[in-house]
Residue, then its C-alpha position, 0 to 999 in steps of 0.5 A: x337095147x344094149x348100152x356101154x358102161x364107159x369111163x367118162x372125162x374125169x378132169x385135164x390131162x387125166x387119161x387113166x383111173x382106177x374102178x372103185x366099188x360096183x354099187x350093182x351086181x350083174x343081173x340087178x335093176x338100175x333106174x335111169x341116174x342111179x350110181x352104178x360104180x365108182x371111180x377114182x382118179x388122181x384127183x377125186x372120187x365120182x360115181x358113173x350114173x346109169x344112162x337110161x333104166x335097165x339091167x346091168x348085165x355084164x362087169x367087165x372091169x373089177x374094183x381095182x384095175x385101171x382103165x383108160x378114159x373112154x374104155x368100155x367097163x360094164x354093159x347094161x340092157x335098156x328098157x323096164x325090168x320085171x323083179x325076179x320072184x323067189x320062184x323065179x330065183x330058185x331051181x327046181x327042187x327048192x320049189x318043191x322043197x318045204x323049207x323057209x324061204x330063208x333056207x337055200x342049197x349051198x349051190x344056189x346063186x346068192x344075189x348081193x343087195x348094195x347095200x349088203x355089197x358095201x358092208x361086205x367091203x367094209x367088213x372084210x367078208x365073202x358072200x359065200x359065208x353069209x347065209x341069205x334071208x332074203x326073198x329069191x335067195x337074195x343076201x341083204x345088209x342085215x344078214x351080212x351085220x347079223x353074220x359080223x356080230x356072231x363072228x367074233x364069239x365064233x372065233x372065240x369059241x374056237x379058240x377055246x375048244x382048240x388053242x392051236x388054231x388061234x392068232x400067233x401072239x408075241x407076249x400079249x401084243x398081237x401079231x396080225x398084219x393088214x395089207x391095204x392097197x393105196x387108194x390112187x388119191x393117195x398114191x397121187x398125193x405121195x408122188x407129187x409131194x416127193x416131186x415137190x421136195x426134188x424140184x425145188x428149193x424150198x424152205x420155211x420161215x415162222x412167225x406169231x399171231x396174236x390172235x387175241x383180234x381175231x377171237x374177239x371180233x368172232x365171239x363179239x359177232x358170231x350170233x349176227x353172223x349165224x343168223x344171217x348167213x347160216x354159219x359160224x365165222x372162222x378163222x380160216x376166212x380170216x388166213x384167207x382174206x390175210x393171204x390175199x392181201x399179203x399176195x398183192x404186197x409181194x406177188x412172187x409167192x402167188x407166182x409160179x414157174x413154167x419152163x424158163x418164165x416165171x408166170x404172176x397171177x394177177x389173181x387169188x386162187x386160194x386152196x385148202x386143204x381138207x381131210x377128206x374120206x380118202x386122204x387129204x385133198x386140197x380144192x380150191x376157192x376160185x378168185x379169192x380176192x372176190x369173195x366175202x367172209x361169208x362166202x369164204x366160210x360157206x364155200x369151205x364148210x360146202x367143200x369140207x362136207x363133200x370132201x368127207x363123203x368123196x363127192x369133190x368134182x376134179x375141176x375144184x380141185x385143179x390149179x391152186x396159185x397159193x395154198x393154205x394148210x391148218x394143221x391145228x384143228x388136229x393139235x400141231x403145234x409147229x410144222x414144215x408144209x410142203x409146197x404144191x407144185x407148182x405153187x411157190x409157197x404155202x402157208x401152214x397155220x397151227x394150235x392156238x395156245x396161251x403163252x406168256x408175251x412181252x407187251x409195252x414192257x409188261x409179260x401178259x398171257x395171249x392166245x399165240x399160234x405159230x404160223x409158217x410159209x413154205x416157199x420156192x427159193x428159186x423165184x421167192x427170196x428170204x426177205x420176201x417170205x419173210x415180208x409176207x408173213x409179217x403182212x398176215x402177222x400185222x393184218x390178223x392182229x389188227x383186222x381192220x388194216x385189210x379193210x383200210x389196205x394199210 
C-alpha cells in the first residue's frame, strides 16, 4: 500500500518550510519511526519519521526547495522489504563478469548508504566520483572517507605535473570563494532582528557586577550540588532568578505591546539564547518564577544539548516575555543585544574580569562583568531600565535578598 510522505505541523503560524538532507534514497528500506528527512522551519530543525515499514519509493521534493505544511514530499510503499542481493543489484554482463565484487561498470546505478549520503554533504562531493565497495554496488561511508583522504594528494599531484591547472593565488593568499545558501533559521533570524531595530525605539543602559557573591557561593557548594542534582551550578540560574525578581520590581520590561495595548505578563518566560547547530536560537524556560536553580540548570544544559544536535521542538521556542543573552562564554567584553520582538527588553550578560574597584575607600581587585539591558523605549522608560538593572546589580552582589525579596 502506498503511503504520502507529508510535511507535518511544524509550529503556529508556520505555513511553509524548507527540505533539509533525505537520510534515505529512493529504493531504500525504512523501519517504521525511522527519520526519513529533515525539515527546517523558521523555528527549529525536525526529522519526519516513517509512518509504517517499507520502501521509500519516490522524492518529490529535494533539499532546498520550499514546501507548504500538508504538501506531499515523498511517496513510500508499506509492507516488509527483502534486501537487494548483489546479483540482484547487478545487470547481466557483471553477473558473468569475473571482477571483485567492489569492481562495477560506470553505468551501474550507485545505491548511496546515509551514511555515505550525510558524508558526501559534508564533504562537498558527487557520488558519481566515488568509487563503491559495497555489496550490490552500493557506496558506503567508508568509501566516501577513503575517497576524501586521496583527494587532496591528487590535486597536489596535479598541480605539480601541470602549474596552469592549479587555483588562482594573489601573492600567497588564496582566492577561492564558497557560496552557502542561508539556512531558513538563519534567514528568519536576520529578518526579525532588522524588524526589531525599525520597529521600535530601542536603547541600552550598563552596569557592573561584583560577582565575587556569586562565585563564592558556587565553589563553597558545587560538589553537594553535583551530587544531588547532577549538574554544575551556574551563573545563568542566577540571571535568571535575578531577572525574575527584577521583572515583578518593574513589570514594563516583561510587558510587550500589541496593536494599541500594551499586554503585562503576570508571569516569567525567560529565553535563552544558545548557540545551537544552525545558529543562534533562543528556547525558552516556561513560568521561570516556578523553577528552582536546579531545574533552571538542568532545564538549559537539556536545551543547549538539543540545540547543538538541532533537535529544538518549534514549541520551546515560541513566545519568550523577557530574554536573556551571554555573550561571554565566547569573550565579549561589552555589547548592545538587540530586542526580541515583541519582547520590550533583554539583558546581555559579558566576560568576567578582574579589575580595580573602590570599596569603603580602599582600591581592591574583583571579578567585575559589564552587564547590559536593551529595552523598548516606546513602553520601558529610562529610569525604569535603569531601576531594573540596578535590582540584578543589588541581587547578584548579595544572593540571599532574592530570598529574603528585599
Amino acid at each position: 500500500m502506498a503511503t504520502e510522505l507529508k510535511v507535518p505541523e511544524v509550529g503556529e503560524s508556520i505555513t511553509e518550510v524548507e527540505i533539509g538532507a533525505w537520510l534515505k534514497n529512493e529504493g531504500d528500506a525504512v523501519a517504521k519511526d525511522e527519520n526519513i528527512v529533515s525539515i527546517e522551519s523558521e523555528k527549529a530543525t525536525i526529522e519526519l519519521p516513517a509512518p509504517a515499514a517499507g520502501t521509500l519509493t519516490k522524492i518529490l521534493k529535494k533539499k532546498g526547495d520550499m514546501a507548504r505544511v500538508g504538501e506531499v514530499i515523498g511517496h513510500m510503499e508499506n509492507g516488509a522489504v527483502k534486501a537487494k542481493t548483489a546479483d540482484a543489484a547487478q545487470p547481466a554482463k557483471a553477473k558473468a563478469s569475473d571482477k571483485a565484487a567492489g569492481d562495477h561498470p560506470a553505468d551501474e546505478k550507485k545505491f548511496v548508504m546515509p551514511a555515505a549520503e550525510r558524508l558526501l554533504e559534508e564533504k562537498g562531493l558527487k557520488a558519481a566520483d566515488v568509487k563503491a565497495t559495497g555489496p550490490g554496488g552500493r557506496l558506503l561511508k567508508e568509501d566516501v572517507a577513503r575517497h576524501a583522504e586521496a583527494e587532496p594528494a591528487k590535486e597536489a599531484s596535479v598541480a605539480a605535473a601541470n602549474p596552469a591547472a592549479a587555483p588562482v593565488k594573489n601573492g600567497d593568499a588564496s582566492r577561492e570563494e564558497e557560496i552557502v545558501p542561508m539556512s531558513m533559521l538563519r534567514r528568519t533570524v536576520a529578518k526579525h532582528l532588522v524588524e526589531a531595530q525599525h520597529s521600535m525605539a530601542m536603547l541600552t543602559t550598563f552596569n557592573e557586577v561584583d560577582m565575587s557573591a556569586v562565585m563564592a557561593l558556587r565553589k563553597e557548594f558545587q560538589e553537594k550540588f553535583l551530587e544531588k542534582y547532577g549538574v554544575k551550578p551556574g551563573f545563568m540560574s542566577f540571571f535568571v532568578k535575578a531577572a525574575v525578581d527584577a521583572l515583578r520590581l518593574v513589570p514594563q520590561v516583561n510587558a510587550e505591546i500589541r496593536g494599541k495595548d500594551v499586554v503585562y505578563h503576570n508571569y516569567q518566560d525567560i529565553g535563552v539564547a544558545i548557540g545551537g547547530g544552525k545558529g543562534l536560537v533562543v528556547p525558552v524556560l516556561r513560568n521561570a518564577e516556578r523553577m528552582s536553580f536546579a531545574e533552571i540548570e538542568i532545564a538549559i544544559g537539556e536545551l543547549a544539548k538539543r540545540a547543538k544536535e538541532n533537535k529544538l521542538k518549534p514549541d520551546e521556542l515560541q513566545g519568550g516575555t523577557f530574554t536573556i543573552s551571554n555573550g561571554g562564554v565566547y569573550g565579549s567584553l561589552l555589547s548592545t543585544p538587540i530586542v526580541n520582538s515583541p519582547q520590550s527588553g533583554i539583558l546581555g550578560m559579558h566576560s568576567i574580569q578582574e579589575r580595580p574597584i573602590a570599596v569603603d575607600g580602599n582600591v581592591v581587585i574583583r571579578p567585575m562583568m559589564y552587564i547590559a539591558l536593551s529595552y523598548d523605549h516606546r513602553i520601558v522608560d529610562g529610569r525604569e531600565a535603569v531601576t531594573f538593572l540596578k535590582r540584578i546589580k543589588e541581587v547578584i552582589e548579595k544572593p540571599a535578598r532574592m530570598l529574603l525579596e528585599v
